[in-house]
C-alpha positions as CSV (number, residue, x, y, z in Angstrom):
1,X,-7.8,26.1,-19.1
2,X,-10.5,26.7,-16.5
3,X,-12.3,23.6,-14.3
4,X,-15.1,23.5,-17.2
5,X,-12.7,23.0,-20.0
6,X,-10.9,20.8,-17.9
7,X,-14.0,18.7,-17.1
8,X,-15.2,18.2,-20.8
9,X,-11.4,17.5,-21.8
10,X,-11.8,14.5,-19.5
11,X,-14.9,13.5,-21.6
12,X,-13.3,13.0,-24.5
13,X,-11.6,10.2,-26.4
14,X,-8.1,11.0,-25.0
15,X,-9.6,10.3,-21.4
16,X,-11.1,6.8,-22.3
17,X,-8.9,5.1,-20.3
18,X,-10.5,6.6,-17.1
19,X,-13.7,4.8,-18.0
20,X,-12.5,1.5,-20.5
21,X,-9.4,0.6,-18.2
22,X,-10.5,-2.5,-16.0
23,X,-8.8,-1.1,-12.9
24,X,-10.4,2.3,-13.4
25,X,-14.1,2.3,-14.9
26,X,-16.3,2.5,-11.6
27,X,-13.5,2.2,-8.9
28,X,-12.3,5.8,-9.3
29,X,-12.8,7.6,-5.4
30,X,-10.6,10.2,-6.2
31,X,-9.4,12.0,-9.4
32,X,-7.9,15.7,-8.9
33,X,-5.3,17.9,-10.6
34,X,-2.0,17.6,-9.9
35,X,1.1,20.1,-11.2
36,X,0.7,24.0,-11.9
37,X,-2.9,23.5,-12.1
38,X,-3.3,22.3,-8.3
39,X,-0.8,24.6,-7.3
40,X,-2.5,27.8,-9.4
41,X,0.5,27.9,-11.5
42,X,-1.0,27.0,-14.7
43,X,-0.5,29.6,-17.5
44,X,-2.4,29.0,-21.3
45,X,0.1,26.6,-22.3
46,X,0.7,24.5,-19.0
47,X,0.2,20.7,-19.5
48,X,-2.7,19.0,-17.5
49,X,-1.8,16.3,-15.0
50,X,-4.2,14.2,-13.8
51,X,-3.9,11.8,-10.7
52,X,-6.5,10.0,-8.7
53,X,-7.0,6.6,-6.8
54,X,-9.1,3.7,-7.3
55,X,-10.7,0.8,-5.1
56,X,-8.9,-2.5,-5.9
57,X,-11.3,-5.1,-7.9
58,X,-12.5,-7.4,-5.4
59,X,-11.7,-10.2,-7.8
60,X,-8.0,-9.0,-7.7
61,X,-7.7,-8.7,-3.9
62,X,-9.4,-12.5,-3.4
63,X,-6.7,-13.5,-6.2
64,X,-3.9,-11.6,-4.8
65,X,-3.4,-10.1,-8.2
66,X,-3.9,-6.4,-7.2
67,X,-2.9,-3.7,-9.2
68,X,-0.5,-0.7,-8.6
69,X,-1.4,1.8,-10.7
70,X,-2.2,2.8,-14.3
71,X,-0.3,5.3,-15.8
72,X,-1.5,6.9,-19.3
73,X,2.1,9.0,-20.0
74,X,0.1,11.1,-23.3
75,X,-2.2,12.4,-20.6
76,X,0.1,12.9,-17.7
77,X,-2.2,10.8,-15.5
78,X,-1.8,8.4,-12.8
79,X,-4.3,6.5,-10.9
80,X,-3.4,4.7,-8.0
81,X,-5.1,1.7,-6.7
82,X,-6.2,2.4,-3.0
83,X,-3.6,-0.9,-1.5
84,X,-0.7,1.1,-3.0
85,X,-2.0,4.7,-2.0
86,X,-2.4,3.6,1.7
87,X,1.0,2.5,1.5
88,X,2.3,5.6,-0.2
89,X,0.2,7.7,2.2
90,X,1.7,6.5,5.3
91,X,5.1,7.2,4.0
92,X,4.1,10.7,3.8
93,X,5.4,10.2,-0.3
94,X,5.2,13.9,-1.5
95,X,3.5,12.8,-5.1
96,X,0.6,11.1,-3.3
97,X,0.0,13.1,-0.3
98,X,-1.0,16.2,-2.2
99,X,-4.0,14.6,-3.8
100,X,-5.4,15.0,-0.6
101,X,-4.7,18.8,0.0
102,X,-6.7,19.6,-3.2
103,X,-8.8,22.6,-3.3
104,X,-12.2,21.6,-3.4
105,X,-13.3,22.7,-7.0
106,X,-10.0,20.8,-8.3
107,X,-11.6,17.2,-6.8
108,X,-13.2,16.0,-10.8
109,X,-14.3,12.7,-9.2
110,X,-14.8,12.4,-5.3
111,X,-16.9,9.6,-4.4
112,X,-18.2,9.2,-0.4
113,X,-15.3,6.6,0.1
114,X,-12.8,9.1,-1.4
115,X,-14.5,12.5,0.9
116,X,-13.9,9.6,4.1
117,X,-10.1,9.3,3.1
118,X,-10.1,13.2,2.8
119,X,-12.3,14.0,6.4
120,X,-9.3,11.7,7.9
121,X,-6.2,13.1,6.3
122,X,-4.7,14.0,9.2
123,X,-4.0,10.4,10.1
124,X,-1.3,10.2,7.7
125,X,0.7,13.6,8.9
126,X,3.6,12.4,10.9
127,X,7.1,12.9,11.7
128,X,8.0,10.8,8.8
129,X,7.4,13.7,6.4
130,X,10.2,15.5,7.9
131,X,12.4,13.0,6.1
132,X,10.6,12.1,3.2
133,X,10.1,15.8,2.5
134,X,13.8,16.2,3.4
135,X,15.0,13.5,1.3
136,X,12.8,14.4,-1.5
137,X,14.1,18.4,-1.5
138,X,17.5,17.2,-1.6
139,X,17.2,15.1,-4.4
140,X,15.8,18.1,-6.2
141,X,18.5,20.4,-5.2
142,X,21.2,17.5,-6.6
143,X,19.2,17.5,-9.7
144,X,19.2,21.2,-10.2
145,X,23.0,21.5,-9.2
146,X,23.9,19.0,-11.6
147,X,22.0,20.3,-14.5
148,X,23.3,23.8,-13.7
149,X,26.5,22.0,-13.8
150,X,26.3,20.4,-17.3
151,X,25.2,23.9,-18.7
């Protein structure tokens, strides 16, 4: 699936969500691809993940009633709600930082708050990602080595 399919796939009925969801509708900054197709690994079959961030409705901030993040698990997407992204960010989390080392074309939605959080990336590099990274590698290598070991 190339960026043109991928755009009109988010147009249809499946994608709803993106637009209906209360959280979503207008407050998308950022929505980019995620999995092979961000990492140029997608072959014919590969699934399309989706993941993004949002500005938190003012009316939920005032009321302290902020959302997290929506998750549609039939479409593999996740959209983040900018509170819990900033928090993610500065933790150097593997899943959220790479939404911000996107190629360009792979951005679907990038609004001029979303291009600001991208023009000052650099602000959440840190020595933390040595352990997050760290941690999160070994976690994979436990999950590999224990699935090798049940086959």
């Amino acid at each position: 699936m190339n960026i043109e399919q991928i755009k009109e796939k988010l147009k249809s009925d499946e994608y709803d969500f993106l637009r209906k969801d209360k959280n979503l509708g207008n407050n998308i900054i950022i929505l980019t691809l995620g999995g092979s197709h961000a990492y140029g690994m997608n072959k014919e079959s590969s699934d399309l993940d989706v993941r993004g961030i949002a500005l938190n409705p003012k009316e939920e901030i005032l009321l302290g009633t902020d959302f997290e993040q929506v998750v549609n698990v039939e479409t593999d997407t996740t959209v983040y709600s900018f509170n819990k992204m900033l928090t993610l960010l500065a933790k150097c989390n593997p899943n959220t930082i790479e939404e911000l080392g996107c190629l360009p074309e792979h951005y679907l939605v990038l609004s001029d708050i979303g291009k600001e959080l991208l023009n000052n990336k650099k602000m959440f590099l840190s020595k933390i990602c040595i352990h997050t990274f760290g941690n999160y590698a070994g976690s994979q290598l436990r999950r590999m080595e224990n699935k090798a070991a049940r086959l």
